[in-house]
C-alpha positions as CSV (number, residue, x, y, z in Angstrom):
1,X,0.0,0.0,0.0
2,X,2.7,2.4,1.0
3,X,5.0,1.7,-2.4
4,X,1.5,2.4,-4.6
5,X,0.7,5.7,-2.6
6,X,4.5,6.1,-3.2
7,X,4.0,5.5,-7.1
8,X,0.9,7.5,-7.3
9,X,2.3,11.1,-5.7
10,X,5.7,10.2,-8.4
11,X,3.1,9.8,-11.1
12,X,1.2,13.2,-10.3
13,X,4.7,15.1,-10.1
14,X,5.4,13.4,-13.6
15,X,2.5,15.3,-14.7
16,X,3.0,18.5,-13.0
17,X,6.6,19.1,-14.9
18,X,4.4,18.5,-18.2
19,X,2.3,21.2,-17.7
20,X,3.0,24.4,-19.0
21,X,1.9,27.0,-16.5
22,X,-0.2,27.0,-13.0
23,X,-3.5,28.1,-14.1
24,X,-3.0,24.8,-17.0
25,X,-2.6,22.6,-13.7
26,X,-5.0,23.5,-12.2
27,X,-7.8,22.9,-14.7
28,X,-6.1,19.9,-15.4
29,X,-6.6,18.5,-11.7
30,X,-9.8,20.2,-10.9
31,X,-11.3,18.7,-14.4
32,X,-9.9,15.2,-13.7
33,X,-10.9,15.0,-9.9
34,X,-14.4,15.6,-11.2
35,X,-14.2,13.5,-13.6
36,X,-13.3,10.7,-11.2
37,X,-16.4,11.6,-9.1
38,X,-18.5,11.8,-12.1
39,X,-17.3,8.1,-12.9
40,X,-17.5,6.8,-9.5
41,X,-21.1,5.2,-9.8
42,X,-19.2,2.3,-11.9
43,X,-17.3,1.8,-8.8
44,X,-20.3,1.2,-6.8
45,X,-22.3,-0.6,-9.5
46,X,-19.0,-3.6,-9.3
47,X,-20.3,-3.6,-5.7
48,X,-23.7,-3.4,-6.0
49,X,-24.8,-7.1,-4.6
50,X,-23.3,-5.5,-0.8
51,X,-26.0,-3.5,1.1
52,X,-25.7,0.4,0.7
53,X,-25.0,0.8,4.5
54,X,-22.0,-1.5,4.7
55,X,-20.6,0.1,1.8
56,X,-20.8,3.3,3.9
57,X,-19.0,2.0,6.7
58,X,-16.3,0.3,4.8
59,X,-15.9,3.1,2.8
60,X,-15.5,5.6,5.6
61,X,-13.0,3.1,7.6
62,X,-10.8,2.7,4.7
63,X,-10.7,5.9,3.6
64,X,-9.0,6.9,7.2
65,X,-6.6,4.4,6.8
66,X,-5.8,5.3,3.6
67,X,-5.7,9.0,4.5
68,X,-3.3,7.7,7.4
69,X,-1.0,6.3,5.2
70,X,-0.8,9.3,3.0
71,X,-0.2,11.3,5.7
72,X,2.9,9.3,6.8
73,X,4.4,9.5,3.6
74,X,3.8,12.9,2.5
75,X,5.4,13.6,6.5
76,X,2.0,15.7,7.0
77,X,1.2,13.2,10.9
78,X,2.4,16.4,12.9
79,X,0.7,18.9,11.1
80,X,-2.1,16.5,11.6
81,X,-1.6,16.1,15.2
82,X,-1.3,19.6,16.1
83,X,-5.1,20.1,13.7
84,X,-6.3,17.7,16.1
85,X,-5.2,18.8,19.3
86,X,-6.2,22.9,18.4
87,X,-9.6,21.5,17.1
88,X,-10.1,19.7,21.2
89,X,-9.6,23.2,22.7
90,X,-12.1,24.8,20.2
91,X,-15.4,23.4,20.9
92,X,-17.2,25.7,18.2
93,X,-14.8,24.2,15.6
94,X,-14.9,20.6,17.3
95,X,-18.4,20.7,16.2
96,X,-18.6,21.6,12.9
97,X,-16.2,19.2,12.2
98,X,-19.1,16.3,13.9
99,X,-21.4,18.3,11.6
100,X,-19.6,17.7,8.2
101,X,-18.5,14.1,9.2
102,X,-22.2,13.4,9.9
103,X,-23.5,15.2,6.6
104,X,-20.6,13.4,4.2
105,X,-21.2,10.5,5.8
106,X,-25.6,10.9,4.7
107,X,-24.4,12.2,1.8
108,X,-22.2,9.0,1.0
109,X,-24.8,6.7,1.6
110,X,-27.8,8.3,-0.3
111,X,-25.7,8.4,-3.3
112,X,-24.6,5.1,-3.0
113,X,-27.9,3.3,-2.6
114,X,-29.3,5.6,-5.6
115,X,-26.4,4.4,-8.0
116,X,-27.2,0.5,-7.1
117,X,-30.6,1.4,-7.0
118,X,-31.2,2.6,-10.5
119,X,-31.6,6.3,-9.6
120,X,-28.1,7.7,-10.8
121,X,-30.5,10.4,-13.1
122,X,-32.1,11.6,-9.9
123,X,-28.3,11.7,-8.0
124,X,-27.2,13.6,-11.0
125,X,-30.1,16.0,-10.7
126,X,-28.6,16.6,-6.8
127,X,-25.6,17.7,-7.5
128,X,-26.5,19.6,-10.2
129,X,-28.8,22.0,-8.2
130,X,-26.2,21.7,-5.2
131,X,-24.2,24.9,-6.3
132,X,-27.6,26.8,-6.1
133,X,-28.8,25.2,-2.7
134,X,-25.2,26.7,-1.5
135,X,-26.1,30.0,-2.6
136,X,-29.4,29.9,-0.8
137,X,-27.7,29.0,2.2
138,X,-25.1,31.5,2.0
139,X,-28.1,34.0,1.7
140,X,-29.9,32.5,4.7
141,X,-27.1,31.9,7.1
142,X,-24.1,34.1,5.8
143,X,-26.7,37.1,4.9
144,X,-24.7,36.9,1.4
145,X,-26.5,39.1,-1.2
146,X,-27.7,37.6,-4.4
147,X,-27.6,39.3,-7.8
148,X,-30.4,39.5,-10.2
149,X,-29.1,36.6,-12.7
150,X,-28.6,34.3,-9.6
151,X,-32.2,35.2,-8.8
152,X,-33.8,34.0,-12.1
153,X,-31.3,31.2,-11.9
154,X,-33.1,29.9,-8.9
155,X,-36.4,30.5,-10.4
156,X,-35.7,28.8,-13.7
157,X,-34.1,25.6,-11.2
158,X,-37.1,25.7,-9.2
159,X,-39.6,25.6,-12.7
160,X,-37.2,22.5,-13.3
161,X,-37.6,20.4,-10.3
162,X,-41.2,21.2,-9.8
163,X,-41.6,19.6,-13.4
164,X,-40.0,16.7,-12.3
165,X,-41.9,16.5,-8.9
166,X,-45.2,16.3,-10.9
167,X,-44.4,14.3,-13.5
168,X,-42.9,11.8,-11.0
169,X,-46.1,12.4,-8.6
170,X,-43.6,12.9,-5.6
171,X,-40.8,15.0,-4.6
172,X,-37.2,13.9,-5.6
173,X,-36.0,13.3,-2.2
174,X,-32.6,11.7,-3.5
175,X,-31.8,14.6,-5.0
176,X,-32.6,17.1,-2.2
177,X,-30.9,14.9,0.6
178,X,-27.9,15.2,-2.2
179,X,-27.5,18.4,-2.6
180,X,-28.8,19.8,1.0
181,X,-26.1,17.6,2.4
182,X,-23.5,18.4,0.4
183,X,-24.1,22.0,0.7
184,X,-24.6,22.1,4.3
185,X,-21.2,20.3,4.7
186,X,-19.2,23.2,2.8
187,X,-21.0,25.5,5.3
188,X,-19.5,23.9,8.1
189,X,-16.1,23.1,6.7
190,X,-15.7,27.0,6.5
191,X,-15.8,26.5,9.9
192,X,-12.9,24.4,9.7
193,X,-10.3,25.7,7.2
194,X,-8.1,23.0,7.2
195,X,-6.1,21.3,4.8
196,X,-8.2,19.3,2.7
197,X,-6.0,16.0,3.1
198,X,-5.6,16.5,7.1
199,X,-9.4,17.7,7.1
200,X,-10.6,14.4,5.0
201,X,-8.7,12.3,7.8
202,X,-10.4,14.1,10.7
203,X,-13.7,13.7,8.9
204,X,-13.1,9.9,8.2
205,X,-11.7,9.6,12.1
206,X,-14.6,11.3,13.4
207,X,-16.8,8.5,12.0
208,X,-14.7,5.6,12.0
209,X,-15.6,4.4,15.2
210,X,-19.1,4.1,14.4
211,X,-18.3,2.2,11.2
212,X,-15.5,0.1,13.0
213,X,-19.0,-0.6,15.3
214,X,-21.3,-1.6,12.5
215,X,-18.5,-3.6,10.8
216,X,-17.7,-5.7,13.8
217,X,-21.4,-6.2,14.7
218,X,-22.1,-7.6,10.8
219,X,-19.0,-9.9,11.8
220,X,-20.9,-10.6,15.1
221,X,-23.8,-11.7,13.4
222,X,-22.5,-13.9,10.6
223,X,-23.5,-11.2,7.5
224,X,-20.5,-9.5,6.5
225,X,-19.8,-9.0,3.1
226,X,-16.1,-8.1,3.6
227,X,-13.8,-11.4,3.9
228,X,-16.7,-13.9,3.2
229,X,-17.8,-13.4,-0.6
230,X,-15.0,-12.9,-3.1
231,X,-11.7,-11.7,-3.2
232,X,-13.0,-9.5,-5.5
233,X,-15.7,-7.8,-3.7
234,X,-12.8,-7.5,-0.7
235,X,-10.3,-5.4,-2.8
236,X,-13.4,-3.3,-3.8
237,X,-14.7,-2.9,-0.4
238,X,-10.9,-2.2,1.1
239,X,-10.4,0.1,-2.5
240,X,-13.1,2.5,-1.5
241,X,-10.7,4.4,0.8
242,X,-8.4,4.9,-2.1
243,X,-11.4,5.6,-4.5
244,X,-12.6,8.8,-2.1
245,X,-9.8,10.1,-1.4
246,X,-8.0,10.5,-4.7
247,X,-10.5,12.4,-6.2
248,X,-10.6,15.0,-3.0
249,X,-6.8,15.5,-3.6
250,X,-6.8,16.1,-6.8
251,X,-9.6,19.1,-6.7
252,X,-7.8,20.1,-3.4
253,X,-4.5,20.5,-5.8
254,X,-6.3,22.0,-9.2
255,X,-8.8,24.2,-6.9
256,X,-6.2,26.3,-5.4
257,X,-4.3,27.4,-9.2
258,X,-8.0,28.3,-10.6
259,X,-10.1,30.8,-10.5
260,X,-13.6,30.6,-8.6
261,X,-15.8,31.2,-11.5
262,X,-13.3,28.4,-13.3
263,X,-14.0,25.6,-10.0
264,X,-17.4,26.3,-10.9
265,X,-17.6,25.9,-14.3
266,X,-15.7,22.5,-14.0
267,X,-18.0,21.3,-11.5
268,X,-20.7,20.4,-14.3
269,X,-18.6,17.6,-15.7
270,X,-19.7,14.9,-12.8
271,X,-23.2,15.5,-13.1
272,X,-23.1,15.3,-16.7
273,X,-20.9,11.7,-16.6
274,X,-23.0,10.5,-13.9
275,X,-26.5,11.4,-16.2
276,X,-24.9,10.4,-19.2
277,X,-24.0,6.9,-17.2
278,X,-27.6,6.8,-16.0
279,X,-28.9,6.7,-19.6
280,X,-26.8,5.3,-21.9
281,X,-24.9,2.4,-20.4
282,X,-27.0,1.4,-17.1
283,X,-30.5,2.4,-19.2
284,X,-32.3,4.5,-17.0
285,X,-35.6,5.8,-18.3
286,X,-35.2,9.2,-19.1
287,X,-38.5,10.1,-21.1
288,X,-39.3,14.2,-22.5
289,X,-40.7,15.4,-19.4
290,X,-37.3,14.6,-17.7
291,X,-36.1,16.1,-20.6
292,X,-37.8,19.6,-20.5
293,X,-36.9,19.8,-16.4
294,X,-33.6,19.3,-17.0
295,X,-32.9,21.7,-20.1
296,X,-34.9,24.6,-17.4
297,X,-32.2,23.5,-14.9
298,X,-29.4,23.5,-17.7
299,X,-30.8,26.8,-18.4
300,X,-30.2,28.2,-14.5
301,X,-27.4,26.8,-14.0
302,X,-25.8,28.4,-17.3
303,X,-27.2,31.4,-16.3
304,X,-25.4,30.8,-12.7
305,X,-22.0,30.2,-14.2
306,X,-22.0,33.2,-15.9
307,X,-23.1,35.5,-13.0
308,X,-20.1,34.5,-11.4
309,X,-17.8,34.6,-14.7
310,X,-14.9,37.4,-14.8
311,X,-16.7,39.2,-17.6
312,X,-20.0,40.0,-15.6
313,X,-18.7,40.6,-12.4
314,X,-16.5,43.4,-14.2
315,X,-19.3,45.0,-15.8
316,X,-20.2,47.8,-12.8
317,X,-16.2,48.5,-14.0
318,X,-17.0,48.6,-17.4
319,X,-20.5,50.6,-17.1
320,X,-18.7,53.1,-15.0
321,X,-16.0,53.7,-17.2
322,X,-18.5,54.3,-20.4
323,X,-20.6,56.7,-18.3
324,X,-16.6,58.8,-17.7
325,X,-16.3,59.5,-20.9
């Protein structure tokens, strides 16, 4: 394990020297870690015959492990150590980081019973509407301000998913938890402001001992998928640690060289994969009416993107420098 995590940081530095200038990085690693997360579902489709929940738990034991390992070898255990013992004395802090363990950890698990489910369409609706929902809740609890376009954005999203809600004859729950979760867990990592490597090991540590729990009770009681099926399912099962946290690195390494409005953009691309997934190779029924809600969501969220783009944000600049002359 430690000569692979070994091989893996030699192969990103390979790839580093390749590139021609920061801002090219960091598109380049923002754009792949999404496109890792947009691919994921495959991942969780080989595994699909092990229940959602214990999939959950082995994914979030792992993943510490893994993180662990990481840690030691990039010589990062002190700067985690001191994280930990700073977020002890700061109680406010100590909780938001319960807070986002607890809301990745729902988030996880909806996502991963809707892929083996059949219900990847609905997932990708989630996290498309997730930048919005973050917005909202930067406008309820931050008291940010919203622009007009990021208004009718929100409209035009809302038109989308109540399409959808009627057609279906009930509320899309799946993607709601999504993107409420997910959202609600980048409010509380500002909270945090850690690194995103030490903060995925506190998150994962936070939890482990209730996965470590529910894994040792499955042994207790004879179920357990891990060590009992296949070799195969085993290396998946022990590979989800690896398969979270590579992708979190990656955006933690591209996000940092990019602009904001850039992240953004680039953010679109797991959705999409994840839809694309749902339709074409796992046949999920995607009829006109999903069709239409989708293009009005398509429609906010282009609309979004651009509100947030260099150009428009510049154009109060631009107006008051035409009025000068």
């Amino acid at each position: 394990m430690y000569k692979r995590i070994i091989k893996f940081i030699s192969i990103i530095k390979g790839m580093e020297k390749q590139m021609e200038t920061e801002e090219k990085k960091g598109i380049f690693f923002t754009a792949f870690a999404y496109a890792l997360w947009g691919l994921l579902p495959i991942y969780w489709k080989f595994i699909a015959h092990v229940d959602a929940d214990e999939i959950l738990a082995n994914r979030v034991f792992w993943s510490f492990w893994f993180m662990l390992v990481l840690l030691l070898a990039t010589g990062n255990v002190k700067a985690f150590a001191k994280e930990g013992k700073s977020l002890i004395k700061k109680k406010k802090r100590l909780l938001a980081l319960v807070v986002a363990s607890s809301l990745i950890s729902i988030n996880w698990f909806v996502y991963i019973w809707a892929v083996n489910s059949n219900q990847m369409i609905e997932a990708s609706l989630g996290y498309y509407i997730n930048p919005l929902v973050s917005v909202l809740l930067g406008v309820i609890v931050l008291k940010e301000v919203m622009s007009k376009a990021q208004v009718v954005s929100f409209i035009l999203a809302l038109i989308g998913v109540l399409i959808i809600t009627i057609s279906y004859g009930a509320f899309p729950w799946i993607a709601f938890t999504l993107a409420m979760s997910f959202g609600l867990y980048g409010l509380a990592k500002k909270m945090i402001k850690v690194d995103p490597a030490i903060g995925l090991t506190l998150e994962t540590l936070t939890i482990m001992p209730v996965a470590m729990l529910y894994m040792m009770y499955l042994a207790g009681s004879g179920s357990p998928a891990l060590f009992s099926i296949s070799l195969n399912t085993d290396l998946l099962l022990i590979g989800a640690g690896a398969a979270t946290a590579i992708p979190l690195l990656l955006f933690a390494k591209g996000a940092q060289k990019i602009p904001l409005y850039m992240v953004g953009f680039l953010q679109y691309i797991a959705p999409t994969l994840t839809l694309l997934l749902g339709v074409f190779i796992y046949g999920e029924p995607f009829d006109l009416i999903d069709l239409i809600s989708f293009l009005f969501i398509w429609a906010s969220l282009t609309l979004f993107t651009f509100s947030r783009s260099k150009w428009y944000l510049a154009r109060p600049k631009r107006i008051k420098k035409a009025h000068s002359h």
